[in-house]
C-alpha positions as MATLAB code, in Angstrom:
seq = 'XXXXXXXXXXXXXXXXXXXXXXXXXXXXXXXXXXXXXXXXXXXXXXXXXXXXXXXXXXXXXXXXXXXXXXXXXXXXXXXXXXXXXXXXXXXXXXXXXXXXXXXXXXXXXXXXXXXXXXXXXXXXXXXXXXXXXXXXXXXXXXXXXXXXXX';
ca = [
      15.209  -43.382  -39.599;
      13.801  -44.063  -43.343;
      10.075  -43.919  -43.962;
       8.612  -45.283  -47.172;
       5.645  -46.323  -48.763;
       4.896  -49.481  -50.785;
       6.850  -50.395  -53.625;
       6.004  -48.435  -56.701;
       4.186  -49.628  -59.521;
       3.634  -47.628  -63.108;
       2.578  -44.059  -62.799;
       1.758  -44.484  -59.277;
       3.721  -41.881  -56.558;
       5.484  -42.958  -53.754;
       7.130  -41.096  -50.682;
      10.647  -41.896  -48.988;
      11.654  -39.782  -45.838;
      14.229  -39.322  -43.785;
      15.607  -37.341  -41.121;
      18.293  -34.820  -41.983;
      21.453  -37.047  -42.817;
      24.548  -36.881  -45.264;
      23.990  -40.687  -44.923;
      22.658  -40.908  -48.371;
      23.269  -44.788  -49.846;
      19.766  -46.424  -49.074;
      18.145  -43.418  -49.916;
      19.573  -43.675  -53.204;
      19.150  -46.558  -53.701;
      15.202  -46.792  -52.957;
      14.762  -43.622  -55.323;
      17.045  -45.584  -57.747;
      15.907  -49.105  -57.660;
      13.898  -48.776  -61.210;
      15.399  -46.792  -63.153;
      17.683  -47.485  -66.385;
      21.523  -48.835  -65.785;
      22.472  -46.682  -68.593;
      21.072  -43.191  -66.745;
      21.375  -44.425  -62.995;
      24.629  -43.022  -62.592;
      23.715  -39.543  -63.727;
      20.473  -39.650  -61.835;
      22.415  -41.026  -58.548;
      24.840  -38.248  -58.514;
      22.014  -35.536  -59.136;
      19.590  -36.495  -56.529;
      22.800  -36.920  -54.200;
      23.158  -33.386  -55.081;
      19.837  -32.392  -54.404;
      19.008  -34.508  -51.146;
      22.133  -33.228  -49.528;
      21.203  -29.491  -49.975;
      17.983  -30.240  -48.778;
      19.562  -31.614  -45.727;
      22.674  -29.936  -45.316;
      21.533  -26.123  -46.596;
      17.990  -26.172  -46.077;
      17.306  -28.077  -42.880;
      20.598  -27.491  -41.514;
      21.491  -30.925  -40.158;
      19.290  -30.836  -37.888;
      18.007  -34.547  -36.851;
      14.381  -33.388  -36.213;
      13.934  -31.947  -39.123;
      12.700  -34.113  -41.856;
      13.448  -34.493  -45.729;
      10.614  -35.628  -47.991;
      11.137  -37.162  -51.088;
       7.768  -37.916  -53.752;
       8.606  -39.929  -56.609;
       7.425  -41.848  -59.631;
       9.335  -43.954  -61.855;
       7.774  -44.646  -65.106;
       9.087  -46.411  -68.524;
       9.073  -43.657  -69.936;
       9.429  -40.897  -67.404;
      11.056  -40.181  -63.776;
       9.499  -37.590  -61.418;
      11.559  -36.635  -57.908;
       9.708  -34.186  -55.682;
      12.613  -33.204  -52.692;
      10.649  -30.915  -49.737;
      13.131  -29.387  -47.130;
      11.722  -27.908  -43.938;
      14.013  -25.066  -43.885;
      14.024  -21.637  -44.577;
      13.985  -21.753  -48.021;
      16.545  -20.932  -50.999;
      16.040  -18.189  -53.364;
      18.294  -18.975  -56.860;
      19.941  -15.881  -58.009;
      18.621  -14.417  -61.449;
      21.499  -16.195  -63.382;
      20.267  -19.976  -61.815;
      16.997  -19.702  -63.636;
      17.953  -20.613  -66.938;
      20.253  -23.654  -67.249;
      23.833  -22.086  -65.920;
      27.169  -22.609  -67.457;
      30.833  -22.631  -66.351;
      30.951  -19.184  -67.958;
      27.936  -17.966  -66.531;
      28.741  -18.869  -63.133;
      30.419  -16.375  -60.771;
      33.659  -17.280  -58.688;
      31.796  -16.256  -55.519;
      28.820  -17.940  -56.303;
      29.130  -20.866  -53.442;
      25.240  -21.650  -53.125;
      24.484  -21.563  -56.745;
      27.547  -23.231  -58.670;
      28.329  -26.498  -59.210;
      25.767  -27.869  -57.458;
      23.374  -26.353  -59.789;
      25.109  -26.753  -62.921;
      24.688  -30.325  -62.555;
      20.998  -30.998  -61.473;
      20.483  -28.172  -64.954;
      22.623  -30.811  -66.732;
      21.215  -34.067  -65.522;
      17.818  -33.497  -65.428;
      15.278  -32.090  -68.255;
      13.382  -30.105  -65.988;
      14.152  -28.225  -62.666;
      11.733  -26.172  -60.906;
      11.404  -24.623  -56.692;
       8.561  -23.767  -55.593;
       8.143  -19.977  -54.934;
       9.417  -20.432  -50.930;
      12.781  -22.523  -52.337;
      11.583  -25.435  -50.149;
      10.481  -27.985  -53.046;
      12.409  -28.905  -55.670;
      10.893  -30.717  -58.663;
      13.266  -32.880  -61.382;
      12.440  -34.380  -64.032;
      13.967  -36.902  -66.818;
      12.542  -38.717  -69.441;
      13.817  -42.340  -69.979;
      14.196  -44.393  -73.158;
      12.013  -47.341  -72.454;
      14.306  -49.273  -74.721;
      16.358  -49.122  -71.907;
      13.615  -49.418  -69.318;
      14.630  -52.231  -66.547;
      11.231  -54.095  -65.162;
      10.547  -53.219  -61.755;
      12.285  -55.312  -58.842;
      10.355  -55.082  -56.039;
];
């Protein structure tokens, strides 16, 4: 089941959430629906990232547990806030500055790839100190702003 608030509107935050599910698409699309053509497929495959290790790592697949997601999409700026209710993830030292291939160890499995891209995609990634909230940010060209559809 999907749980969201009304429509956005400028600077205003909304909340989509949704039990623990690799099922993804509408999801995506909700969080999507306003932001630029020219970034939506970087943003789509970095909040797929992020959504399914809050569902997959954090809450473990399990069905009653539920994944949060606050946004905001501006002209000018995009805000995702992703809560888990898991255990919580702890980066190691080498995730807290934007990783590279070079930088990333072969046995590194929860802190490679998946990583590397949200550090690429987005301008700003934070976790809160118990690794259940994950904040991203990216700032948008309002040249290439799309009006809102709802």
């Amino acid at each position: 089941m999907i749980a969201s608030s009304l429509p956005p509107s400028v600077h205003k935050w909304q909340q989509v959430s949704f039990a623990s599910t690799l099922y993804l698409c509408p999801i995506l699309d909700c969080l999507l629906a306003n932001v630029p053509v020219n970034d939506e497929a970087d943003l789509r495959l970095g909040l797929q990232e992020a959504l399914v290790n809050a569902a997959k790592h954090g809450n473990k697949l399990d069905p009653y547990k539920t994944v949060f997601v606050h946004f905001s999409v501006s002209s000018s700026q995009c805000w995702w806030i992703i809560t888990d209710q898991g255990a919580g993830f702890t980066p190691p030292d080498f995730c807290q500055i934007p990783p590279s291939p070079q930088t990333i160890p072969d046995e590194a499995c929860e802190c490679g790839r998946g990583l590397y891209i949200l550090y690429n995609i987005f301008d700003q990634v934070y976790w809160n100190d118990d690794g259940t909230e994950l904040r991203l940010f990216k700032s948008i060209n309002p040249a290439t702003h799309r009006p809102f559809s709802w």
